[in-house]
N, C-alpha and C positions, 0 to 999 in steps of 0.2 A: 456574367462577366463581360460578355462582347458589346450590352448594352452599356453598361458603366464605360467600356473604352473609348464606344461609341462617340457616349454622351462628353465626354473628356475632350476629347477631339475634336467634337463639333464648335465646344464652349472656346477650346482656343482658337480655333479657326475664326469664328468672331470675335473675339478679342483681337488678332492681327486685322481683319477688315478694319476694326472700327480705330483701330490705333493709324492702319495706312491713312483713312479718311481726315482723322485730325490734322496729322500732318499736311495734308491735302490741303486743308483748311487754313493750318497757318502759314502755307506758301502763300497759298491767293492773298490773305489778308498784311502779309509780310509786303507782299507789290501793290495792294493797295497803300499802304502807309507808306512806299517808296513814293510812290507815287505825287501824293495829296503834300508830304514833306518833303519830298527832294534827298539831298544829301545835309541839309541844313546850314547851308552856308548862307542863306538871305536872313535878310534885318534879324541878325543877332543883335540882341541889346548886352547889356555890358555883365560879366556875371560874375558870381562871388565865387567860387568851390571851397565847402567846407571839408576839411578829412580830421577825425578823431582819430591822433594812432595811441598804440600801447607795444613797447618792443623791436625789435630791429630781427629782420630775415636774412642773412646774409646776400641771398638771391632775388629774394620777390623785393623786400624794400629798394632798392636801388632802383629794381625795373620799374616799381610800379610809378616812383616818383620821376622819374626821366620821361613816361609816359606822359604822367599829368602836365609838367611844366613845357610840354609841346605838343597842346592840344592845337588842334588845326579852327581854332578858335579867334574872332578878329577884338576881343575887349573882353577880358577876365584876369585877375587875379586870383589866390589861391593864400586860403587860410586855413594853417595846419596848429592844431589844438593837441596838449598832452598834458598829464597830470605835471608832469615834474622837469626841470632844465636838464635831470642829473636822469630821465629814463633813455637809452640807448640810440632810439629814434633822433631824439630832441640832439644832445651830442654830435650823432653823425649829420645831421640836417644841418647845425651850426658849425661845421668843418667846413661842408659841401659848398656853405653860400657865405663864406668867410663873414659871418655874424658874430653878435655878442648878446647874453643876454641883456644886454644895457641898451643894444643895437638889434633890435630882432626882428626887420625888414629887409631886404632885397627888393631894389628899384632895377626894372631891366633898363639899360643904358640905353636903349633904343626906342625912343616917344611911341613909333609904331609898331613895334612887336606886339603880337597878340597878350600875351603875357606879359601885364605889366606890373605885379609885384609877389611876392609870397611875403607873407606876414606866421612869424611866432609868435604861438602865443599860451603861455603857461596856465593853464586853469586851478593848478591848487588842487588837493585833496578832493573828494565830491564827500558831501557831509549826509546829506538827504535824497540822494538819487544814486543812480549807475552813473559811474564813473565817467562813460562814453558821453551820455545825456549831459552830464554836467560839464564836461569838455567841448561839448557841440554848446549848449545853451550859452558860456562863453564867448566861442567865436563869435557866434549872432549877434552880441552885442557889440562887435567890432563893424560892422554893416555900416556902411553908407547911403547916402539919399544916391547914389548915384551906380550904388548894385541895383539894377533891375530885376535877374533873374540868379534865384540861390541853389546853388548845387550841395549835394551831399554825395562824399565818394567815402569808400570803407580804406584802407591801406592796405587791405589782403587783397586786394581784387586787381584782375588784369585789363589791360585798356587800352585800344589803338587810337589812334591822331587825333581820330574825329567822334571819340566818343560824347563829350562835349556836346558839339552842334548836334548829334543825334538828339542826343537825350531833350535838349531845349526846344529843338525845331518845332514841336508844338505849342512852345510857350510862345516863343520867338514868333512863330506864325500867327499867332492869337486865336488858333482854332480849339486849345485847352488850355485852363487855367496853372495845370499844375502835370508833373511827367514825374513818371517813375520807371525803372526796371527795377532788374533782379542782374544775374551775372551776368548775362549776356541782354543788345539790346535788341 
């Protein structure tokens, strides 16, 4: 029995080691990538943000869009994709930016605010795909020559100022072709 404990004990006790060590790991390589990208405020090129929503949070929707439309970003817009005029999102989105579906752009008034438009834009039923896929495949086709680099954000997720230039700063940098996370960056 005291060997089974033993053994028990010892297995955890390695398992914290090698858990502290990771960590360890992704400090140093966290200040490396600080490092090599900065805060990602240099040559941003101009970008698109796609979001596919579905529903309205009484709490997280508001924040998470307040978030996005004052990204510490210096040239992007923001294209917001949803099956239907009449899903809860879409509604409260066309209050917020006194739109019509006839009118389903917002131009910031200000040539140089980072933020210079949000675009609605109603994708219709998905016939042959996930609903999301087919609402992002939409936006894309709303792209210009003149997006450089194309962001994709979820509507559930949380986001401070500069999530944006994080996320790009390798694009932006040209030191990778393409950047992703997960919740956090």
């Amino acid at each position: 029995m005291e060997g089974i404990l033993f053994t028990f004990w010892g297995l955890w006790l390695l398992l914290v080691v090698v858990a502290a060590v990771r960590v360890f790991i992704f400090l140093i390589t966290l200040r490396s990538q600080e490092k090599r990208w900065g805060d990602g405020s240099s040559n941003q090129e101009s970008a698109a943000v796609i979001v596919a929503v579905k529903g309205f949070d009484q709490k997280a929707t508001p924040a998470f869009f307040d978030a996005l439309f004052a990204q510490d970003y210096s040239n992007y817009r923001v294209l917001v994709t949803f099956e239907s005029w009449q899903d809860p999102v879409a509604v409260w989105l066309l209050d917020q930016l006194e739109l019509s579906p006839n009118k389903a752009t917002w131009v910031h008034p200000d040539p140089s605010a980072g933020l210079h438009s949000i675009s609605l834009i109603c994708a219709g039923e998905s016939v042959s795909e996930g609903q999301k896929v087919h609402n992002q495949r939409v936006a894309f086709e709303q792209l210009t020559e003149s997006d450089r680099v194309i962001a994709f954000a979820d509507g559930d997720s949380s986001m401070k100022s500069n999530w944006l230039a994080l996320l790009t700063a390798p694009i932006n940098q040209r030191t990778h072709p393409l950047a992703t996370t997960y919740r956090w960056l």
